[in-house]
C-alpha positions as CSV (number, residue, x, y, z in Angstrom):
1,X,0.0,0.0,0.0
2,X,1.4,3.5,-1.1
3,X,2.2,5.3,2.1
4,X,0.3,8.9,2.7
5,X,1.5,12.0,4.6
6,X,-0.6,10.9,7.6
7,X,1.4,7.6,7.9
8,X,4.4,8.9,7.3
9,X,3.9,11.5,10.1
10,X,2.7,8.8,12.2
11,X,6.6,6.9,11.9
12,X,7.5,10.3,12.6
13,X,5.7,10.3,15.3
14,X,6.7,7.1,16.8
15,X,10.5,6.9,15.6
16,X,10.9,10.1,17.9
17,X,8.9,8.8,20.7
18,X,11.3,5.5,20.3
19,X,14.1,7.8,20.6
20,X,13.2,9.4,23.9
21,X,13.0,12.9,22.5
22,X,11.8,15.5,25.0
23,X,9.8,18.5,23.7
24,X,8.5,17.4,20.7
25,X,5.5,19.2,19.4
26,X,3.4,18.1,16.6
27,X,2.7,21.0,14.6
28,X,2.6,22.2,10.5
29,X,5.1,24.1,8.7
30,X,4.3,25.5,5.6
31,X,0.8,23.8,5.9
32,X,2.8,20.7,5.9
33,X,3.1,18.4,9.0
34,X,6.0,18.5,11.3
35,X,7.7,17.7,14.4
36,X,8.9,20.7,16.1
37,X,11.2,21.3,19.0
38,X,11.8,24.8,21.0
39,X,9.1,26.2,18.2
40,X,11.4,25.3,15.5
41,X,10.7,22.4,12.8
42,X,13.4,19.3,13.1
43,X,11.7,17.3,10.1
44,X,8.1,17.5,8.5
45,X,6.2,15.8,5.0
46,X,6.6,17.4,2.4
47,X,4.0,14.4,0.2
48,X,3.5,10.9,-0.1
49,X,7.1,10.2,-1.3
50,X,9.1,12.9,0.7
51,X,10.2,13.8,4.5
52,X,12.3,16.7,5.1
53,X,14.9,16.7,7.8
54,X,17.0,19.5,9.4
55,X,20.7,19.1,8.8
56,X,23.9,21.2,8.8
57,X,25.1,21.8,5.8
58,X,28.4,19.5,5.7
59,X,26.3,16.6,7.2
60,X,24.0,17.1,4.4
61,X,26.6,17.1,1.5
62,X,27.8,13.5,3.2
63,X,24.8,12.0,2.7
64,X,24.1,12.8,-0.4
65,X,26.7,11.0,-1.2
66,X,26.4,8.4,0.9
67,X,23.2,7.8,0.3
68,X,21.6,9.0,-3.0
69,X,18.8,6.3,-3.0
70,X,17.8,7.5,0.0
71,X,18.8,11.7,0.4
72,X,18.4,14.0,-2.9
73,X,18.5,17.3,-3.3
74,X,16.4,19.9,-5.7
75,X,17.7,23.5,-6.5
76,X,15.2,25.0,-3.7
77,X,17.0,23.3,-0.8
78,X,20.6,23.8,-2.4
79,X,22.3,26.2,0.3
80,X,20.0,25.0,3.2
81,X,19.9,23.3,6.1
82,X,17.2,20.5,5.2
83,X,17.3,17.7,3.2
84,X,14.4,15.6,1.4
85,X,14.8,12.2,1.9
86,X,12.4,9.3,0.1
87,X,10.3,8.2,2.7
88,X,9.6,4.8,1.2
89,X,13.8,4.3,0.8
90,X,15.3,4.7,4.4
91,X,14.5,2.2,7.3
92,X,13.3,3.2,10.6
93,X,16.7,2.3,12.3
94,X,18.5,4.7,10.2
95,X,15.7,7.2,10.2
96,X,15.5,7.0,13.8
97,X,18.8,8.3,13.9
98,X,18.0,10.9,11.5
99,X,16.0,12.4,13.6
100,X,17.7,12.4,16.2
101,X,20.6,14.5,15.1
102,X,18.1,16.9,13.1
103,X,16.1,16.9,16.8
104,X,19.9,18.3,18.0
105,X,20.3,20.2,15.3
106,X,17.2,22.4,16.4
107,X,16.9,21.8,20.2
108,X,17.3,24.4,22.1
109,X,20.9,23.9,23.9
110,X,19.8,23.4,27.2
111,X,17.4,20.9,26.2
112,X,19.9,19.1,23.9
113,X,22.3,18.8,26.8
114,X,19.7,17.3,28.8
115,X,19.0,14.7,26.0
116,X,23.1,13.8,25.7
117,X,23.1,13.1,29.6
């Protein structure tokens, strides 16, 4: 069955709460749904095929070399700290993980801190 945006918010949803991370607000960015932290947007779906994550840059450049099956790029993220990945493409162990650094990406500093403890 083709996946939606609702259940891929919903492995969103659960990857993060598998990963124990504090302060995670559902919300919408750009109409879109995303997980938040500290107000800000760590990753959110874009449409059926694509999740967008928070990254810094040089991390992001890795992977898309690492990874190309799995992280791509398009001219309107080029120069940004997000990076679309294929939804369908990326297992939830790795994803997991994903979200986890985008979460400290985003986090607010003392929060993060708590989190690495």
């Amino acid at each position: 069955m083709p996946e939606t945006m609702d259940s891929i918010f919903a492995r969103l949803i659960r990857l993060a709460e598998e990963a124990g991370l504090p302060g995670v607000e559902q919300s919408t960015t750009y109409g879109n749904p995303a997980l938040k932290v500290g107000g800000k947007a760590f990753v959110s779906v874009k449409n059926n095929e694509t999740l967008v994550l928070s990254i810094a840059i040089p991390d992001k450049e890795q992977l898309l070399e690492m990874a190309p099956e799995i992280y791509f790029q398009t001219d309107h993220y080029k120069g940004w700290p997000s990076l679309p990945v294929r939804a369908a493409a990326i297992g939830d162990d790795e994803l997991r993980g994903r979200l986890v650094n985008a979460w400290l990406f985003r986090a607010p500093k003392k929060l993060a801190a708590t989190y690495r403890a």
